[in-house]
Structure formats: structure tokens, C-alpha cells
N, C-alpha and C positions, 0 to 999 in steps of 0.2 A: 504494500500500500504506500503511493506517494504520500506528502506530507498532505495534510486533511488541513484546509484550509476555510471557513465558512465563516465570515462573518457574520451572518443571521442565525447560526445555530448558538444559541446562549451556554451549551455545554461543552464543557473544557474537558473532560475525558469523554469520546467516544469510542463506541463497541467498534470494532473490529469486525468485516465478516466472518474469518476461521476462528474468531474467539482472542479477548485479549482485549485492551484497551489504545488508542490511539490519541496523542495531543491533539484538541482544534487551534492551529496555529493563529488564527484568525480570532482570538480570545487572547485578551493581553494578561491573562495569569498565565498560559501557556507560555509565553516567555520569560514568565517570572520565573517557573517551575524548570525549563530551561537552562536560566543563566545560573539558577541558586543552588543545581545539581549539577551540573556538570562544569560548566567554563569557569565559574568560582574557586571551585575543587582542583581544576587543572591549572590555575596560574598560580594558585597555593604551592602545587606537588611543584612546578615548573621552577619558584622562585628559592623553595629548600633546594631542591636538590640541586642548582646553581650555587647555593649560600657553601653547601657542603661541598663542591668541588673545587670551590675556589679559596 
């Protein structure tokens, strides 16, 4: 499934058809959810483990 995009649909997790849930990107907690799991977390790990090589 491409990225699920709807801005008329007011719900931020959508079913999936094989089962499972999908972000509506088009929902701006969907990028909240996003940026505060994943890109947050990576420029954390990105900026130790710089700290520690150097």
C-alpha cells in the first residue's frame, strides 16, 4: 500500500486491506507520530554515536 493520503478522512490510523493498520498522511498527527518515532530517535542514535567516535 502507497502512502494513504486523505484529507477528508478525519482518521489517523487506517485499516489496511490484508489486515494491519496504515498512517493517513493527510492528518497532521500523522506526522507528528512520524517525526516523534522515528526521525527524533534517528538524529538522537546519529548524534551519540558521532559524540562516541570522535
Amino acid at each position: 500500500m502507497a502512502l494513504y493520503r486523505d484529507p477528508r478522512d478525519r482518521r489517523v490510523f487506517v485499516p489496511k486491506p490484508g489486515g494491519g493498520l496504515a498512517l493517513n498522511f493527510g492528518h497532521p498527527v500523522a506526522w507528528v507520530i512520524l517525526v516523534c518515532t522515528t526521525i527524533i530517535p534517528l538524529v538522537i542514535v546519529a548524534a551519540v554515536t558521532i559524540a562516541v567516535i570522535a
